[in-house]
C-alpha positions in Angstrom: 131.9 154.7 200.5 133.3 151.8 198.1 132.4 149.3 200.8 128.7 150.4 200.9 128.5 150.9 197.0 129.6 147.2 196.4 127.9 145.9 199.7 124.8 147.4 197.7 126.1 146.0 193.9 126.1 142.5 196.2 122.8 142.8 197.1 121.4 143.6 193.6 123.3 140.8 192.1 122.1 138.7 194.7 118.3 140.1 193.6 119.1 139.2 190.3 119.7 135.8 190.6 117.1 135.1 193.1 115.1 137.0 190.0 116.5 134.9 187.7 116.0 131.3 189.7 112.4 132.6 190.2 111.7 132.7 186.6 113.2 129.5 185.5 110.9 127.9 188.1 107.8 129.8 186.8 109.6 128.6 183.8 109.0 124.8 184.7 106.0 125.5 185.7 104.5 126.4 182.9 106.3 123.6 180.8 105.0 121.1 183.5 101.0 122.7 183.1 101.9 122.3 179.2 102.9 118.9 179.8 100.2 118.4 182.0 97.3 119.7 179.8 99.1 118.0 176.6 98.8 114.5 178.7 95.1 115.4 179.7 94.5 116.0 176.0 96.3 112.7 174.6 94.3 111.4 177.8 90.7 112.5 176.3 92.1 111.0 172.5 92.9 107.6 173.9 89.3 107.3 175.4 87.7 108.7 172.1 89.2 106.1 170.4 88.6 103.4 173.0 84.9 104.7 173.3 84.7 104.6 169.1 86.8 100.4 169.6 83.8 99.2 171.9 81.1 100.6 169.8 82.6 99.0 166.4 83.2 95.8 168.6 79.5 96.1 169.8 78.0 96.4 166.1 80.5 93.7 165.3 79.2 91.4 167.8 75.2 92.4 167.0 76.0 91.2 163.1 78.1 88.4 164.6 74.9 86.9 167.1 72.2 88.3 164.2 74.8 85.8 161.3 75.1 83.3 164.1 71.2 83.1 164.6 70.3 83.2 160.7 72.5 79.7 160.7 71.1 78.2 164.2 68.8 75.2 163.7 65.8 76.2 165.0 64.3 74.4 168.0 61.5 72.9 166.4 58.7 72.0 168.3 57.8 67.8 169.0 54.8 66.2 168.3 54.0 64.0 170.8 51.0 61.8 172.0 48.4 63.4 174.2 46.1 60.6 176.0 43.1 62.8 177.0 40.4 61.8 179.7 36.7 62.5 179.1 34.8 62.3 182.3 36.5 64.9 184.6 38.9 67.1 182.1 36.8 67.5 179.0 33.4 66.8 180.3 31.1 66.3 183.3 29.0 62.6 182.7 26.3 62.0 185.3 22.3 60.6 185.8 21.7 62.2 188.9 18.6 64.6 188.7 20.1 66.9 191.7 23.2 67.3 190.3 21.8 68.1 187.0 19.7 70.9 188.6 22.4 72.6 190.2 24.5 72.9 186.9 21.7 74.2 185.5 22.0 76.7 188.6 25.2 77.8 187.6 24.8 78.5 184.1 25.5 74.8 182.1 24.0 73.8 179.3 23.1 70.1 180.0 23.0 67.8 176.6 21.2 64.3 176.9 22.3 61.3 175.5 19.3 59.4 174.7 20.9 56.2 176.8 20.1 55.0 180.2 18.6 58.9 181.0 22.4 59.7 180.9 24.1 63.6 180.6 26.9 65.3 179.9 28.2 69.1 180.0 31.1 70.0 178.0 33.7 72.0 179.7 33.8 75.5 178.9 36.3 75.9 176.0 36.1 72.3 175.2 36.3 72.6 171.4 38.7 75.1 170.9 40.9 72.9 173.7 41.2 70.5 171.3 41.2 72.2 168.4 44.5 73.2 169.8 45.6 69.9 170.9 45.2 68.1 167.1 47.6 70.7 166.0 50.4 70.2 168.3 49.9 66.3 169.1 49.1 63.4 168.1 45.3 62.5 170.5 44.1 59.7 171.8 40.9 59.8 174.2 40.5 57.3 176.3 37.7 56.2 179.1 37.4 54.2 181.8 33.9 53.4 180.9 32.6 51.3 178.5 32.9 50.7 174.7 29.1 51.3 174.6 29.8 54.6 176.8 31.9 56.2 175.0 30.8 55.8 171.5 27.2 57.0 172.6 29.3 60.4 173.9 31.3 60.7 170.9 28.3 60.4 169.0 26.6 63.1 171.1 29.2 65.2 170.4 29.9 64.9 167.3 26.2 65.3 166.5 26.1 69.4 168.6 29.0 70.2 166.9 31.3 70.2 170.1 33.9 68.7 168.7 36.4 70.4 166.0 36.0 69.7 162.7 36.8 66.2 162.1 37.6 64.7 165.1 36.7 61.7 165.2 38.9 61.4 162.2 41.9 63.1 163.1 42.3 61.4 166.5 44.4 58.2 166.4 42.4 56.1 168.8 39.5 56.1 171.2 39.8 53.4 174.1 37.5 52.2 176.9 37.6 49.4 179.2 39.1 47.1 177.3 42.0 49.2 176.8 42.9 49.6 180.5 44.4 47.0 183.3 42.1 46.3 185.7 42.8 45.4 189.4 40.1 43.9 191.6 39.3 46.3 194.7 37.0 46.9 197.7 37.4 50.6 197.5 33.7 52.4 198.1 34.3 54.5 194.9 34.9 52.2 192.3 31.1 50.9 192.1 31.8 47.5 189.9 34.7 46.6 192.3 37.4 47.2 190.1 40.3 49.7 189.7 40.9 50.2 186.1 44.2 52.1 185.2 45.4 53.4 182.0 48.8 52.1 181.4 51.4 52.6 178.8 52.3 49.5 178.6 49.4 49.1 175.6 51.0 51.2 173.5 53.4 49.2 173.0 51.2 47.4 170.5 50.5 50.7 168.2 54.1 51.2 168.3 54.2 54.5 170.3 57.2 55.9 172.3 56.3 56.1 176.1 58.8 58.4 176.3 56.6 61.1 174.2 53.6 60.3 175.8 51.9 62.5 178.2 48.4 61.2 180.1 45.8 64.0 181.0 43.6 62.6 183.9 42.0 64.3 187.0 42.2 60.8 188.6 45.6 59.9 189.9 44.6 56.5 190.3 44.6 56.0 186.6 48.3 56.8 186.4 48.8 54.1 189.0 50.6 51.3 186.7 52.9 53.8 185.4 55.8 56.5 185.7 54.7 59.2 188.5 55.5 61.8 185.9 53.6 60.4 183.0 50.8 62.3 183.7 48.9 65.8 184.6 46.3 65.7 186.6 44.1 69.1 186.4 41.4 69.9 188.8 38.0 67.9 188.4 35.7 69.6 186.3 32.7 70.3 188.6 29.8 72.2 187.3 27.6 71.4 190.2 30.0 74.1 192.3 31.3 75.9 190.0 29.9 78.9 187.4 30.4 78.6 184.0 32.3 81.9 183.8 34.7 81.1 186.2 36.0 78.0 184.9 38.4 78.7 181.9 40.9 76.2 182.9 41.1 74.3 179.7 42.6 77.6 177.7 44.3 79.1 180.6 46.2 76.3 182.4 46.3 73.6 180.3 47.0 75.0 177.3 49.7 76.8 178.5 51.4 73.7 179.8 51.3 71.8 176.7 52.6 74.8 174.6 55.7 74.9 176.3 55.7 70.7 176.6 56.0 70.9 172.6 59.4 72.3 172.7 61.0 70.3 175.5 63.6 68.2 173.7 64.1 65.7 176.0 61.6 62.9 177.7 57.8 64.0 179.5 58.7 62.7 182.3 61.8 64.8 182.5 59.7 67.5 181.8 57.1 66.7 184.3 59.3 66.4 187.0 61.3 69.4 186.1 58.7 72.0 185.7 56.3 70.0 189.0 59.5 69.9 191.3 60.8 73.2 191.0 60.3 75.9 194.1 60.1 78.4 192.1 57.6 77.2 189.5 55.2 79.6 188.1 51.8 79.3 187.3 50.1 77.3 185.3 51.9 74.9 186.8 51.2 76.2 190.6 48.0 75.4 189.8 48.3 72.2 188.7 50.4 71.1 191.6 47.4 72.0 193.9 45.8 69.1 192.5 48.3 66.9 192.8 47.5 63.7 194.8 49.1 60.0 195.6 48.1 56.3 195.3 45.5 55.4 197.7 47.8 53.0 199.6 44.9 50.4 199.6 45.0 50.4 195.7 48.4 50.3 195.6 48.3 47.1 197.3 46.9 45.1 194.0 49.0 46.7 191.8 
């Protein structure tokens, strides 16, 4: 009987401890899930505060870049010289009667010049074209025909109201013949025999920078005597095939083109060659590169 009565005493102190073991473990357990959710809590705090660190450094930076820009010289834009073309980029200059018709056809305006039953049609957006250009650059117009020529368009012109204000004024030269080199030829298109080019090399005597010089010609031939990038070369103007409303090249490639010229910093030609190069180029100049064309290899031979 006092063998079973501390074989059962045994037992419940055995119970007891095992009782006792279990609830220091549960215990431990609930310290560790204290521990636990205090660590998750200091967790949350630590990204609060590193949340509240990015968005101070953020506004910090804003005022930074906003202080930064208020004391950034502005890129200002160049003026450069323009050389503009007449016969082909600002104007269509002819005598024949069928081609005369068939501008008529599509919508021109043809304007007489009282000379040698001569023409012209100004290219749609011709004024405010270079309206545009005597505000960014300094112009200079300049033919391949002669002195006679071009004064009778200018007078022309001037006397319709198609050009700007006071243009004739306001541009720094207008050259002919005289002006350009000329290279004897037997080339079909060049009716007088001769190949006359527009090269830079005459600035030199009005003391203009090549470098800031940019030629606007459809002819590529013109452009022969100097730098291939010198010079743009935009799509004839043709009235005879093409309507009135569908030629606004003048506002919405070219303009474009010399916009962003304006505030290239460095040489044209640099920019030229940058912007004609380039894969990925984007329009305007995508168009312009359709139009793009090389020396005739016979004219290159008298240059």
């Amino acid at each position: 009987m006092q063998e079973s009565l501390k074989a059962q005493w045994e037992e419940e102190q055995r119970l007891l401890q095992a009782t006792r073991e279990m609830q220091a473990m549960m215990a431990k357990v609930r310290q560790s899930d204290q521990g636990l959710a205090l660590c998750v809590q200091e967790l949350k705090a630590e990204r609060s505060r590193l949340e509240d660190w990015i968005k101070e450094h953020n506004l910090v930076k804003k005022d930074l870049e906003e202080a930064l820009s208020l004391h950034r010289p502005p890129i200002n834009p160049r003026r450069r010289t323009l050389v503009l073309d007449i016969n082909g980029l600002l104007m269509k200059v002819g005598r024949s009667r069928s081609d005369l018709v068939a501008a008529e056809k599509n919508g021109y305006d043809v304007c007489g010049t009282a000379y040698a039953a001569c023409w012209f049609i100004p290219r749609p957006g011709m004024a405010g074209f270079l309206r545009r250009c005597l505000e960014w650059f300094h112009v200079i117009l300049w033919t391949s025909r002669t002195e006679r020529n071009l004064a009778v368009l200018v007078r022309a012109c001037t006397k319709r109201g198609l050009f700007p204000g006071n243009f004739q004024k306001e541009i720094k030269h207008s050259w002919s013949q005289p002006q350009c080199e000329s290279f004897q030829t037997a080339r079909e298109n060049h009716k007088d025999g001769v190949l006359r080019c527009k090269s830079m090399s005459v600035l030199y005597d009005h003391s203009i920078c090549e470098r800031d010089v940019l030629l606007l010609d459809d002819s590529v031939q013109k452009n022969s005597t100097n730098h291939p990038y010198q010079a743009l070369h935009p799509r004839t103007f043709d009235p005879m095939k093409t309507a009135k409303k569908d030629d606004n090249y003048l506002s919405s490639v070219l303009l474009p083109v010399l916009d962003k010229l304006r505030f290239h910093q460095e040489d044209v030609t640099s920019f030229v060659e940058a912007n004609w190069q380039a894969p990925q180029a984007q329009e305007p100049f995508g168009k312009l590169a359709a139009y793009w064309g090389t020396i005739d290899a016979r004219d290159k031979a008298f240059i």
